[in-house]
N, C-alpha and C positions, 0 to 999 in steps of 0.2 A: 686509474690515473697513474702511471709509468710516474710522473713526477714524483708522486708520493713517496715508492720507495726510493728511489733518488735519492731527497732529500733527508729521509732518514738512515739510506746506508753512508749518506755523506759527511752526518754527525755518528754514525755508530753508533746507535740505540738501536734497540731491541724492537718490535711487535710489541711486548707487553709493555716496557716502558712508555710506547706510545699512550698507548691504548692504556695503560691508566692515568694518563696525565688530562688524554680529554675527553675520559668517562663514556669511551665506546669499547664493547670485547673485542681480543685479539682478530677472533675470525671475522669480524667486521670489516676492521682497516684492512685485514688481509684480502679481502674481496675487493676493498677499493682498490691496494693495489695493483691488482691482476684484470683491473677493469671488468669484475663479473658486478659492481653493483656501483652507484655512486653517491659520497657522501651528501648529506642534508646541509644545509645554509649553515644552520645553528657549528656542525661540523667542520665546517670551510673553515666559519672562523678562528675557531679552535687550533685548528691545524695553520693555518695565517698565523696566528698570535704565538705558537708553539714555535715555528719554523720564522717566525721573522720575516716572512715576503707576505707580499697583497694575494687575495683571492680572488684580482685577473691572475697572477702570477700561475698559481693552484691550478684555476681552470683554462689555462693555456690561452690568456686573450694580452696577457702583456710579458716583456723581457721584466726580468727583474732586476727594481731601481733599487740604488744604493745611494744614499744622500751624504756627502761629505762635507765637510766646513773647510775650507783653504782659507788662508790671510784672511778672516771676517767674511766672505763670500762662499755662498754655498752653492754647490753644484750637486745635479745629478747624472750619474750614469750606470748603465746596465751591465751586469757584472751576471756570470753562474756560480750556483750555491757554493763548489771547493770554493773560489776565487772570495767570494763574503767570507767564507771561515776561514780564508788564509789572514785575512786583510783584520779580520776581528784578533785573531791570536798576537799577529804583527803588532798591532795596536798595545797590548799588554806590556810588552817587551824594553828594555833600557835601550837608550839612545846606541851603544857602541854593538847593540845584539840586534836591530836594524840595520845597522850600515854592514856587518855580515852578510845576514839575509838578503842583502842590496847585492852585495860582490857575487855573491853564490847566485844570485837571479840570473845579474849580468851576464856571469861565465856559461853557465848554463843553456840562455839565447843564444849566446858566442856561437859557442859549439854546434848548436843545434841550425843556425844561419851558416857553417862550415857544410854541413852534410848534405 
């Protein structure tokens, strides 16, 4: 499952870090990885609850939803894993260290809508 490692080089843990959080050996997950075996249910979930997305997400049968609250109304939509850990760290952040983040986005598109 290509995802797998994705989403763990996308937070930067380790193999073993994974693998002792949800009680499988390193060479295990590494097999999932590399698509030589694939994880059990019991697994899935683990790795779901671990990484924050659904296991359609996991076993490539849906985008991964992101649910946000706006003004009292909640929406969802489909975001990849960087773009959830951007938006999660964002979320931490003081109101004047967003509106940077914001400018530096903007410019950024700018530039890249120039090219």
């Amino acid at each position: 499952m290509k995802i797998l490692r994705e989403l763990r080089n996308d937070i930067g843990i380790t193999l073993e870090q994974l693998s002792g959080y949800i009680g499988f050996s390193k060479s295990i997950v590494s097999k999932w990885e590399r698509g030589d075996s694939q994880p059990t249910a019991s697994a899935i979930i683990k790795l779901a609850q671990y990484y924050n997305v659904t296991a359609d997400y996991l076993l490539g049968l849906d985008k991964l939803g992101y649910t946000v609250e706006l003004e009292d109304k909640e929406f969802r939509y489909s975001v990849d894993q960087a773009t959830k850990v951007i938006f999660d760290e964002v979320q931490k952040l003081d109101s004047l260290s967003k509106q940077n983040i914001l400018g530096y986005i903007r410019g950024l598109s700018k530039r890249l809508a120039e090219k």
